[in-house]
C-alpha positions in Angstrom: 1.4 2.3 -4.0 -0.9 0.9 -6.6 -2.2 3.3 -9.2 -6.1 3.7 -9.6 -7.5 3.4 -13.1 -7.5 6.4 -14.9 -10.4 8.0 -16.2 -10.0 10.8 -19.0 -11.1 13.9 -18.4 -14.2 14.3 -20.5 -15.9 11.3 -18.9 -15.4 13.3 -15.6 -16.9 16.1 -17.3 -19.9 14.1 -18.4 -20.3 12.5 -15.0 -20.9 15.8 -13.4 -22.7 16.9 -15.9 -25.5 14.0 -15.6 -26.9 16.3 -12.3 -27.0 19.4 -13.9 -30.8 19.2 -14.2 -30.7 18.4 -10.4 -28.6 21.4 -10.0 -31.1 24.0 -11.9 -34.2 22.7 -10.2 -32.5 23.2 -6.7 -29.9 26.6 -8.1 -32.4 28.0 -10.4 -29.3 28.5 -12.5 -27.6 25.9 -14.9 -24.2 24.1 -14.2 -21.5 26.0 -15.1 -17.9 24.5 -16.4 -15.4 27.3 -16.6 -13.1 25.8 -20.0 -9.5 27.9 -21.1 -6.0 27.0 -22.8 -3.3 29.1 -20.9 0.2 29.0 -21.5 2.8 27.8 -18.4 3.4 31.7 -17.5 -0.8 32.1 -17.4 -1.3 34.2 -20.4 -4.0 33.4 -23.0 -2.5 35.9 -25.6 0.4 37.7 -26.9 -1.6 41.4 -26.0 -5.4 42.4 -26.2 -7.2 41.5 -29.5 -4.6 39.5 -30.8 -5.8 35.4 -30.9 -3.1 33.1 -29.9 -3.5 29.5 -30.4 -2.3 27.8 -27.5 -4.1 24.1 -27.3 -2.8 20.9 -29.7 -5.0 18.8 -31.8 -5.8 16.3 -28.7 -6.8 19.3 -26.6 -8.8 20.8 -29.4 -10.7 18.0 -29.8 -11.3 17.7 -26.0 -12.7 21.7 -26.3 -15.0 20.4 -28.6 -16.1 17.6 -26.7 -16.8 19.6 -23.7 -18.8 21.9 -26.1 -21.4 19.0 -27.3 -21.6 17.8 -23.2 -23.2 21.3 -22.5 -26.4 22.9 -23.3 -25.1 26.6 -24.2 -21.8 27.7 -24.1 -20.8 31.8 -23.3 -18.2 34.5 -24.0 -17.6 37.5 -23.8 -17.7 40.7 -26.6 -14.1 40.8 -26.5 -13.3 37.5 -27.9 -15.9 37.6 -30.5 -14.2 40.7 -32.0 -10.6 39.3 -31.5 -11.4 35.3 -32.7 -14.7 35.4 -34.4 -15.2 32.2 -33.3 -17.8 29.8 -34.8 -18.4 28.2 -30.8 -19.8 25.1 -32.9 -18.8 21.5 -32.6 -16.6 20.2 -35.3 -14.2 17.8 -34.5 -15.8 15.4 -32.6 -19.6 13.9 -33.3 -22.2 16.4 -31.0 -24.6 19.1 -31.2 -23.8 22.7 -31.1 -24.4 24.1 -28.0 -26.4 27.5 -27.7 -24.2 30.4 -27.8 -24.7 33.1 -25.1 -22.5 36.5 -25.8 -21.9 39.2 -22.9 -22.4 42.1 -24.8 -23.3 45.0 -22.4 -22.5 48.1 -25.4 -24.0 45.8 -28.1 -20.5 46.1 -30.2 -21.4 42.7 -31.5 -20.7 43.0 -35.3 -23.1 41.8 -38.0 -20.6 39.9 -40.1 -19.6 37.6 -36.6 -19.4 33.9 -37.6 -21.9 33.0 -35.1 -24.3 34.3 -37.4 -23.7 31.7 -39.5 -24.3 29.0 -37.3 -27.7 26.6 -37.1 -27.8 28.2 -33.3 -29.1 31.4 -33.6 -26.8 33.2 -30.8 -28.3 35.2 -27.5 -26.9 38.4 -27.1 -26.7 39.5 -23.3 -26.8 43.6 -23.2 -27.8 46.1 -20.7 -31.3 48.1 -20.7 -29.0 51.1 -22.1 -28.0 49.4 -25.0 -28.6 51.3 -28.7 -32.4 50.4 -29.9 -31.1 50.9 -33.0 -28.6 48.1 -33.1 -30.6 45.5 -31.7 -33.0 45.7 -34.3 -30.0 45.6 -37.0 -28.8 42.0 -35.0 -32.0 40.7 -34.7 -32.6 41.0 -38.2 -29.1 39.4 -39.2 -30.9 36.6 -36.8 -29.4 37.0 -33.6 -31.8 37.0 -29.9 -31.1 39.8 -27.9 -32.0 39.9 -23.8 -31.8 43.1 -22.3 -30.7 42.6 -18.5 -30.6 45.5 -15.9 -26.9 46.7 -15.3 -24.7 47.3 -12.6 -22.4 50.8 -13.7 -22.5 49.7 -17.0 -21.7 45.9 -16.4 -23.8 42.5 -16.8 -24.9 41.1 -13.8 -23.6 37.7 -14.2 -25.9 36.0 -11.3 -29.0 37.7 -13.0 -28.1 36.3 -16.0 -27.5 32.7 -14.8 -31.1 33.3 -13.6 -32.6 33.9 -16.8 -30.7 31.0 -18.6 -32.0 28.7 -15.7 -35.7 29.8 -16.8 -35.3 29.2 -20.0 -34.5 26.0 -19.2 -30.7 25.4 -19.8 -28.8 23.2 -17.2 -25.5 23.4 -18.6 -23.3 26.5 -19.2 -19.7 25.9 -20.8 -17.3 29.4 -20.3 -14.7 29.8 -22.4 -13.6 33.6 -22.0 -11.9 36.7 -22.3 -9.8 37.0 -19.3 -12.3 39.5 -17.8 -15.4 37.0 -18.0 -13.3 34.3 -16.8 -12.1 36.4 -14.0 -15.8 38.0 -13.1 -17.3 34.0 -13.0 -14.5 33.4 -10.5 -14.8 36.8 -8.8 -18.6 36.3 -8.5 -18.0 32.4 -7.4 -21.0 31.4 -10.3 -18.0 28.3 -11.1 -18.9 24.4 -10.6 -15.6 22.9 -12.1 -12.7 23.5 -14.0 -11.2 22.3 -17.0 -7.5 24.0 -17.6 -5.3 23.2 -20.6 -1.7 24.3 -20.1 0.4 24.5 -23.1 3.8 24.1 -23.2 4.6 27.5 -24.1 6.0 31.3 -22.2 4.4 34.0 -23.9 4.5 36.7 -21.2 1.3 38.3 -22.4 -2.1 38.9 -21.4 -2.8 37.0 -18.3 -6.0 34.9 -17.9 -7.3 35.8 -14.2 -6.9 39.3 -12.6 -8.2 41.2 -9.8 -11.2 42.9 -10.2 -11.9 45.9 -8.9 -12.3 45.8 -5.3 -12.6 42.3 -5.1 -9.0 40.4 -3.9 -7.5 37.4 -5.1 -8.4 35.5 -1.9 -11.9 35.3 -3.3 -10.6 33.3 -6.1 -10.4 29.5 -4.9 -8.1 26.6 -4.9 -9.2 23.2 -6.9 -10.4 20.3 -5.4 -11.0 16.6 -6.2 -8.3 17.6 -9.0 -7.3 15.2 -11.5 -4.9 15.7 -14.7 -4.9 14.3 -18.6 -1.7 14.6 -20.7 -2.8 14.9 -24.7 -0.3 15.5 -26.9 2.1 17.7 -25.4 -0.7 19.5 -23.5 -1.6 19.1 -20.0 -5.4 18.9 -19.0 -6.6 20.0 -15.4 -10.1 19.1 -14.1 -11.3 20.1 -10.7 -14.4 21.9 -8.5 -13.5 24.9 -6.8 -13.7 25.2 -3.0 -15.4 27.9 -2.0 -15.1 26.9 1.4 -11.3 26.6 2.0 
C-alpha cells in the first residue's frame, strides 16, 4: 500500500487553526488545542508540585511552536506554583501568546515569571476572591477578571465566553492534570496534541474522573495522525464527541 506524504504535525495545527476566527464568530468562544507531554504509563509528574520534564529538544521546540500559532495560551494555578513557567515563545521565531491563569483563590504569587513577560497575564478568579490581593497583582501588572463560580470552581464555558468577546480565536491548554481533565470533562476541546515520552514514572496521572462525571464522557481521537521527534512521539487528533 503506497504511503501518503507526511505532513508534520504543526502544519496540521496551523491548518486548523486558519478557521479559528470562523469558529468564534459562529462558537462565540475561541478554538481551543488541548497541548501535554505524558509519560508511556500517563503520568505528567513524579507527585503533586514536583515539575518533571518529560518532552526532548524536538518536542520542546514543537511546544513552542504551537505556542506562537495561538492567540492566548492557559493553565491552571497549580502549575504556576509548581513550574513558574514563563508561557513565552523562545525557541522558535513567534510572538508570545496571551497568558490566561485559572486562579479561582487568587494564590497566584507576585514573584511568578509571567510577571516578567511583555504579555501582561489575565488572571481568571471567582467573585469571592480576596479584594485585597487583586489590587496587590494588578499593581505587579497582572489583569484580573472576576467570573461567577460554581462551589468554588471556574466555570470553564463562561470563561471561553468572555475570551471570545474579547476577541481571541485561539486558546492553547497546557495544564495541570485537573484543567486538562475539566476541558475534557466539560467537552470545550477542538484537537489534540499529545507528546509521549519514552519514560515510566508511575506518578501523577494526566486525566481523571471528575466528580460525578465518568470517563465515558471523555472521547476517543479522530482524524489521528503521529510525528516521531527525537525519541518522542507526537499525537495530533480532534475528539469525537459523537462516538
Amino acid at each position: 500500500m503506497p504511503v501518503g506524504k507526511v505532513i508534520p504535525i504543526l502544519d496540521q495545527v496551523r491548518e486548523r487553526l486558519r478557521a479559528a476566527a470562523a469558529h468564534r464568530r459562529r462558537t462565540g468562544r475561541p478554538f481551543v488545542t488541548l497541548s501535554y507531554a505524558q509519560s508511556l504509563d500517563g503520568s505528567i509528574a513524579g507527585r503533586p508540585g514536583r515539575p518533571l520534564a518529560l518532552s526532548g529538544p524536538q518536542a520542546m521546540a514543537l511546544t513552542h511552536g504551537l505556542r506562537a500559532s495561538h492567540e492566548a495560551i492557559l493553565v491552571g494555578i497549580g502549575t504556576v506554583l509548581a513550574d513558574n513557567p514563563r508561557l513565552n515563545v523562545r525557541l522558535v521565531a513567534g510572538a508570545d501568546p496571551q497568558p490566561v491563569v485559572v486562579d479561582s483563590r487568587l494564590r497566584f504569587p507576585p514573584y511568578a515569571n509571567l510577571l516578567k513577560n511583555r504579555q501582561s497575564p489575565l488572571i481568571v478568579t471567582n467573585e469571592g476572591a480576596d479584594a485585597e490581593r487583586q489590587q496587590t497583582l494588578e499593581a505587579a501588572g497582572a489583569r484580573v477578571l472576576r467570573l461567577p463560580g460554581n462551589n468554588g470552581w471556574i466555570d470553564l464555558a463562561d470563561l471561553l465566553k468572555h475570551l471570545g468577546a474579547m476577541g481571541i480565536n485561539s486558546l492553547m491548554v497546557e495544564g495541570g492534570a485537573q484543567i486538562i481533565t475539566s476541558f475534557l470533562a466539560f467537552r470545550l476541546v477542538d484537537q489534540v496534541v499529545l507528546t509521549i515520552a519514552p519514560l515510566l514514572v508511575g506518578g501523577l496521572r494526566v486525566v481523571n474522573p471528575l466528580g460525578h462525571y465518568s470517563r465515558r464522557r471523555f472521547p476517543r481521537l479522530k482524524h489521528l495522525s503521529y510525528q516521531q521527534l527525537g525519541d518522542d512521539l507526537v499525537l495530533r487528533g480532534e475528539p469525537d464527541w459523537d462516538g
